[in-house]
C-alpha positions in Angstrom: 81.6 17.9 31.3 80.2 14.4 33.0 79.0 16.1 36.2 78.7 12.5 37.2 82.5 12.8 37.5 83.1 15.8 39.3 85.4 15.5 41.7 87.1 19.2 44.1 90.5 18.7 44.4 91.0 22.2 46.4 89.2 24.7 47.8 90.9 28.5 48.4 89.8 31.7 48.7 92.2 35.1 48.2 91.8 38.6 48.5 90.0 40.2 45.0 92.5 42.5 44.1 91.1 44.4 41.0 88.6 46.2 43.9 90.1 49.2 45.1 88.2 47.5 48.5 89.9 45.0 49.2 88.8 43.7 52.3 85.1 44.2 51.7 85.3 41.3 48.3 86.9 37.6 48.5 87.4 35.4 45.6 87.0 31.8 46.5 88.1 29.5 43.5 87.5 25.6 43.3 90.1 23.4 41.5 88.3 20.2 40.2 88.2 17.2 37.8 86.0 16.3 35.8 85.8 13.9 32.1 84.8 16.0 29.2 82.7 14.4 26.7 85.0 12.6 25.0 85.9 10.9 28.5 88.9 12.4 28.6 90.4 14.3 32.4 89.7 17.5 32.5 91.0 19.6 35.3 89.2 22.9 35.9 88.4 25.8 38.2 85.3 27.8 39.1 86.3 31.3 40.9 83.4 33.6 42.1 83.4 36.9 44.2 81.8 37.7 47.2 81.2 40.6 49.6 81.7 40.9 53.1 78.2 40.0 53.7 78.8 36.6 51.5 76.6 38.0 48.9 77.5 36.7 45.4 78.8 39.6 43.5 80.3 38.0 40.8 78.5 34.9 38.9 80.5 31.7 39.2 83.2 31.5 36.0 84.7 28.3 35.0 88.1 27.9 33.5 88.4 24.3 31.6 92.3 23.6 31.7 91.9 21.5 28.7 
């Protein structure tokens, strides 16, 4: 990915529903562009959990939609 190119096109955060808590975890997921190496669009997402204290609980995933 050309981080040069990165560009959020939404930000949203749901309830984590595979926690049998769920009010104490949030997922917040990023939708965003970005050219691949081949300069091609590539739209993505990053999701990443936190607790109710906004502690990062689960590292940042990405998901390329190419």
């Amino acid at each position: 990915m050309d981080r040069r190119s990165y560009k959020v096109v939404k930000v949203r955060d749901v309830p984590h529903i595979i926690n049998e808590h769920l009010d104490e975890l949030m997922d917040v997921r990023i939708s965003f562009d970005a050219k691949n190496f081949f300069g091609g669009n590539s739209p993505s997402f990053n999701r990443s959990v936190f607790d109710s204290n906004v502690k990062m609980v689960c590292s940042p995933n990405v998901v390329s939609g190419s």
